[in-house]
N, C-alpha and C positions, 0 to 999 in steps of 0.2 A: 376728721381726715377725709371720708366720701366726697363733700365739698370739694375738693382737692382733684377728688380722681377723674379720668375721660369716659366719657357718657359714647354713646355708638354713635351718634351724628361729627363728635370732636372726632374719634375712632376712625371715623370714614375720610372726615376732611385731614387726615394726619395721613393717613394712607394713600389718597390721591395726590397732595404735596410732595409726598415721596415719589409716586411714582411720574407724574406731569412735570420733568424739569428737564436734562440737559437733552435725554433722547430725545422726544417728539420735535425739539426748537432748534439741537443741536445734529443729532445724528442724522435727522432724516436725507439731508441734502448728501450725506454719506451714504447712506444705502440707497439713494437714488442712482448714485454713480456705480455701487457695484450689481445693483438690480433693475434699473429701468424704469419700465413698467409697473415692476412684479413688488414693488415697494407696499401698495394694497396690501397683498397678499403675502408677505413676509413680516409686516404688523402683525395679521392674522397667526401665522407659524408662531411668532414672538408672545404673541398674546397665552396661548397655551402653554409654549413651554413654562411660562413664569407661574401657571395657575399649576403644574408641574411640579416645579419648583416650591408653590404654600404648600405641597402636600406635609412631608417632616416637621414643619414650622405651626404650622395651625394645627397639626395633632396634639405635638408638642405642648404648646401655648393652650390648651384648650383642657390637656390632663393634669400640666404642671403650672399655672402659670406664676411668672417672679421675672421680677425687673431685674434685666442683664439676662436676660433669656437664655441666648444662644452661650452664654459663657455658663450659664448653671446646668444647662442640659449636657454640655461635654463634657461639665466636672463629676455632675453624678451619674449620666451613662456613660462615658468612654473612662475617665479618669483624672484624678486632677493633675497631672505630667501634661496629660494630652491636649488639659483644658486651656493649659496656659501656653503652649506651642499654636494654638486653636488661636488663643485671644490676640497672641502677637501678630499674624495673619490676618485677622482682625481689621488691627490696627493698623498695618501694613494696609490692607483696602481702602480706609478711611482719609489717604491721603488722595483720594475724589472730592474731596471738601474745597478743594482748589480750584478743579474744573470747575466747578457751580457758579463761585465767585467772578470765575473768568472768564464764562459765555455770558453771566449777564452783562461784566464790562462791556463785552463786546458787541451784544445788544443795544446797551447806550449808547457807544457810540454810530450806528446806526441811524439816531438821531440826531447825535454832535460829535460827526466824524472828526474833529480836534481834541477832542476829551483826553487825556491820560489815563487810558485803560488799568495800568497799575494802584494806580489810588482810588480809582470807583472801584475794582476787586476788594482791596484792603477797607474800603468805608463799607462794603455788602457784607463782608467778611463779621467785622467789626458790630454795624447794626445787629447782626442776624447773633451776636455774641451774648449782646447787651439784651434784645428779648429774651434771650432764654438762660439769663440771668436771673431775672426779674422772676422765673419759673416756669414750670409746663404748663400751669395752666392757662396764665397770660401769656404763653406762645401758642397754646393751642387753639385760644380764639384771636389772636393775630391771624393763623394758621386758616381759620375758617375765612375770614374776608378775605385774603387774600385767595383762597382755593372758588369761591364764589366768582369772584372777578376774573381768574382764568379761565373758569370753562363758561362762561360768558363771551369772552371773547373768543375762545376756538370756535363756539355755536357761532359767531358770528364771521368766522373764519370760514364756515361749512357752509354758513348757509347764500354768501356773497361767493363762494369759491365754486361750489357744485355747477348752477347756472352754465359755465363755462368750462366743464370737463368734455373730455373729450371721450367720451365711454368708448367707442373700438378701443382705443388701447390697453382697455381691460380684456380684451381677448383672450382665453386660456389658452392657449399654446405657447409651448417651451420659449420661443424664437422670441416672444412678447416677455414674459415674465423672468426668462433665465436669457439673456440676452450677453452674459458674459458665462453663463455653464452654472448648472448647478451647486457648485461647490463657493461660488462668489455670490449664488441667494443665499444659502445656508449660511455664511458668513455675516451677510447683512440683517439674517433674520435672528441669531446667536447675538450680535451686537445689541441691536433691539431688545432681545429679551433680556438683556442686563437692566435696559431702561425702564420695562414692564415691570421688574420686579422688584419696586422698593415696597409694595405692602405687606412682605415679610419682617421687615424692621421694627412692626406695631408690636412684635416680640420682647422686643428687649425695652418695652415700659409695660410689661406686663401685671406687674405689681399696683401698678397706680392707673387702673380699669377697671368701671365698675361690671359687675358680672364678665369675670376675662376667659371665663369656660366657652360660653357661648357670642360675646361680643367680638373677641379677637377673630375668632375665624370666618366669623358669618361679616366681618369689617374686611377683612386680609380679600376674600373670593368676591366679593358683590365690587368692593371698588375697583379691582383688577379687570373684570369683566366691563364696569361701564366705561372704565378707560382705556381698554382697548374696542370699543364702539366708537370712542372719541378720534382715536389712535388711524383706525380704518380709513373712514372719514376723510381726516386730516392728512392721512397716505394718500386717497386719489386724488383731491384736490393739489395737493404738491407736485404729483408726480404726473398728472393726467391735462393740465392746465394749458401750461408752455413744452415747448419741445425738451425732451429729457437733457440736449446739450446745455440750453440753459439753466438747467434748478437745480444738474449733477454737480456734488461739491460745495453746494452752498446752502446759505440757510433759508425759511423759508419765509424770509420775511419779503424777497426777490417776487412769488407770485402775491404774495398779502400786495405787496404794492402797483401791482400789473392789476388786481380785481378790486381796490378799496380806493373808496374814494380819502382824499386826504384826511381827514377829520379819522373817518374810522379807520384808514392805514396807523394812525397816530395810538390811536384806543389799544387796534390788537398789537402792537412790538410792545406798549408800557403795560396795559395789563393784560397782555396773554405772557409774553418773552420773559419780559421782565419780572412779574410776579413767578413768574412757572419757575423761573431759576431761583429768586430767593424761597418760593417755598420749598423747596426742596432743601436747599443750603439752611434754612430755620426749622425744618422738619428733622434735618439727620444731626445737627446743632444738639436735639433736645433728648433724643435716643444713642446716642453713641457712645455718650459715657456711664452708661450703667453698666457693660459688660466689667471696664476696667473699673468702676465703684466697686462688683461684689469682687474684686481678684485681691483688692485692696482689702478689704473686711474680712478676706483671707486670710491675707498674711504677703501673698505675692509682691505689694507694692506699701509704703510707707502707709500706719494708718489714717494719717493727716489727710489723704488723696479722696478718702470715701469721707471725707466731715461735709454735709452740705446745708449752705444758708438759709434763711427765714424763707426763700420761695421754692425749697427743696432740693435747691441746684447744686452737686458737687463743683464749687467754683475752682478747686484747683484744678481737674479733669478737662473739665470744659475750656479753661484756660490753655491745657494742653492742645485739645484737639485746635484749637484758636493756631498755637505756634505752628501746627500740621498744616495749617492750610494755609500760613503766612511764607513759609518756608519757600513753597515751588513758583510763590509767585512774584516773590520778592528776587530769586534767583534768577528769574525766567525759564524755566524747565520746560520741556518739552509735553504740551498739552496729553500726546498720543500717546509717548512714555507713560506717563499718570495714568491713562485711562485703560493702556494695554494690563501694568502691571495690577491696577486693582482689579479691574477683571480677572485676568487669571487666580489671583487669590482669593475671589470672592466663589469662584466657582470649587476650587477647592474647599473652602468652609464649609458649601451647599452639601456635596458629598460625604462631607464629616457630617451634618447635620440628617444624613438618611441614615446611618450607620449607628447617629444615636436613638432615632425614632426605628429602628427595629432591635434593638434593643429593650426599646421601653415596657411592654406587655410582659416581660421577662424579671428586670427589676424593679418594676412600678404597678405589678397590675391591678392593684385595687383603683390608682390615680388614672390609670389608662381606663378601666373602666366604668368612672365616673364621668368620660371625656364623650362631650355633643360629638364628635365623629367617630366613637367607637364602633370597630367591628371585629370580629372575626380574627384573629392574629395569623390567621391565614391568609385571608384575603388582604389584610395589611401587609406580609410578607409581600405578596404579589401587587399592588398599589407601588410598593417601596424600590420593587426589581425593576417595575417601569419608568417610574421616578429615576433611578439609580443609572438606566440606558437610556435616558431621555438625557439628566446631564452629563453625565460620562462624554456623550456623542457631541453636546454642545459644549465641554469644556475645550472637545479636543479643536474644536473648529476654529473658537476662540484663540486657545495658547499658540494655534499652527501661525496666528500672525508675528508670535512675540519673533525678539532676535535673540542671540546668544547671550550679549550685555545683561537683555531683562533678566533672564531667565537668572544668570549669576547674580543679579541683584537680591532676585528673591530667595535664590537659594541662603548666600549671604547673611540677609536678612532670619530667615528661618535656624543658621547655625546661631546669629547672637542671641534669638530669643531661647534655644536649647540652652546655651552656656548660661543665660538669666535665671532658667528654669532652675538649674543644679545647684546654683549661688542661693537661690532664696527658696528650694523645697523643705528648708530645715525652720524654718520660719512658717512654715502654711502646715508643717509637721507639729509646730508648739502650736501652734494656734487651734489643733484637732480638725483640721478640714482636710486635709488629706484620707478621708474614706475609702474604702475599697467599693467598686462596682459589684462586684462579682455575689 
């Protein structure tokens, strides 16, 4: 089985795949428009929060670790009610699966502005299905060439783009950086940090990582950190370049083609754009259905859902999350609906996920303290209070964009998953996984 498992270099390139996709290619020309200048320097904000945001995750993962992460740490520290209200939310987030597919569309056609954006979504969709069929391991070194050939081409993004920055406009003053009011950088930098923060997802393959005490976390914090060096970078050159009227709202392929000569203009939209968005879309492919495997192995969901094939892929799951992401795109949904309401619910989960990790030293502490970042359950407390007003502040920035619609969406959403809860806790009750925390 070790054959099998991710080694700290697959670990790393599974973590920057996550996090190097639709932000950096897709939102930047979005927080250009509501930040300026200050787009730099709201990477940088971004970059933190999400390093912020590993704290619960990489403790977590580090004292307990088991594939379906975030779904086994709610079940044995908050409860298994809460865990399955948790996983529906979850899963409610995970229809981001779309977006991925449909900023790389969109990137190809960039190249062949006639293309049918619909059916290159559904064949990105599709491929990204069939690797990680085939298994994690043979996605995870798909994962690594592909993650090679991206930050190749950003380096190469950096290093034609710099040349021709315009450094006054990195000036520190408000009038430069906050140039629409502080509360539309914070916005832009809150967006971002949803972007920065897919190396907490290395959580929920916990189980299938060799030494996962110390690789998860020390994979989770070194690739967040070099990817927002990358992220930095790739903020002044976008935003420092051309006049901000030009690059606000768009993507940034507008200066790749102002600074690159043809040939390498070519190089970075296929393997920077392009790969950035399928690794990401084959990276969260290969982690998303372990939460709902172990809910399955529960009792929660039929037990056919958690059977997985010779390359140890739950292929009904995955089949699912496949229909998640065929759904908004075959409908044509509204890209910014999708990304408002996973947002919001993701940042919610975050906050459930600090609530479980101060919990933890309480009903785990022999597990807590065999864990590479143990300290002090004091000092944890207080690590967890700042974690806890670090997202609290950026959920609320975040949800301040949704509308009324979303919000009853999610609420919605969150009532069928209680009603699901009530119909099948007599089921997760025979099956004895219904445990008490306490």
């Amino acid at each position: 089985m070790d054959n099998k498992k991710l080694n700290f270099w697959e670990c790393m390139s599974f973590c920057i795949g996550q996090i190097v996709g639709s932000g950096v290619f897709v939102l930047t020309g979005i927080v250009i428009g509501l930040t300026g200048h200050g787009a730099p320097y709201g990477f940088v904000l971004a970059a933190l929060i999400a390093v912020c945001q590993l704290v619960p995750m990489a403790t977590l993962a580090s004292s307990m670790p088991a594939t379906g992460g975030s779904y086994v740490y709610a079940k044995k520290l908050i409860g298994p009610r809460a865990s399955f209200v948790f996983l529906m939310m979850f899963v409610l987030q995970q229809v981001l699966i779309a977006t991925f597919a449909i900023g790389f569309a969109s990137y190809v056609a960039v190249i062949f502005p006639d293309v049918n954006q619909k059916l290159v979504a559904l064949g990105a969709l599709t491929l990204a299905v069939v690797v990680n069929m085939i298994g994690l391991k043979t996605s995870a070194k798909v994962q690594k060439f592909m993650v090679a050939l991206l930050l190749v081409s950003l380096f190469v993004y950096i290093v034609f783009g710099l040349p021709k920055v315009d450094w006054s406009a990195l000036a520190l003053n408000s009038e430069n950086i906050m140039p629409n009011g502080p509360m539309k950088f914070l916005r832009g930098a809150a967006m971002l940090s949803f972007a920065c923060a897919g190396a907490k997802f290395l959580a929920e393959n916990g189980g299938e990582v060799e030494n996962p005490g110390k690789t998860i976390p020390k994979a989770m914090v070194l690739s967040t950190l070099l990817v927002a060096i990358f992220y930095a970078l790739v903020g002044i050159v976008a935003a420092c370049v051309l006049p901000v009227e030009e690059v606000a709202g768009v993507n940034i392929s507008v200066v790749a083609k102002s600074v690159f000569p043809a040939p390498v203009y070519l190089f970075f939209v296929i393997g920077g754009a392009w790969f950035a968005l399928l690794t990401t879309l084959n990276g969260t492919l290969s982690w998303t259905t372990r939460s709902l495997q172990r809910a399955a192995m529960d009792g929660w969901l039929p037990e056919a859902c958690a059977k997985e094939n010779k390359g140890g892929t739950p292929v009904i799951l995955l089949l699912f999350f496949f229909v998640v992401g065929i759904i908004p795109i075959v409908t044509g949904m509204n890209t910014s609906d999708i990304a408002n309401m996973g947002t919001g619910c993701g940042k919610l989960t975050d906050l459930l996920m600090v609530y479980a990790c101060f919990r933890l030293p309480k009903v785990f502490p022999e597990e807590y303290k065999k864990s590479a970042l143990y300290m002090s359950p004091a000092k944890l407390n207080v690590a967890l209070a700042v974690v806890f007003v670090v997202l609290a502040a950026t959920s609320y920035v975040s949800l301040s964009s949704l509308n009324a619609r979303q919000f009853l969406y999610i609420g919605l959403f969150i009532l069928a998953a209680v009603v699901l809860m009530l119909v099948r806790y007599k089921n997760v009750k025979k099956n004895g996984s219904a445990v008490s925390t306490v």
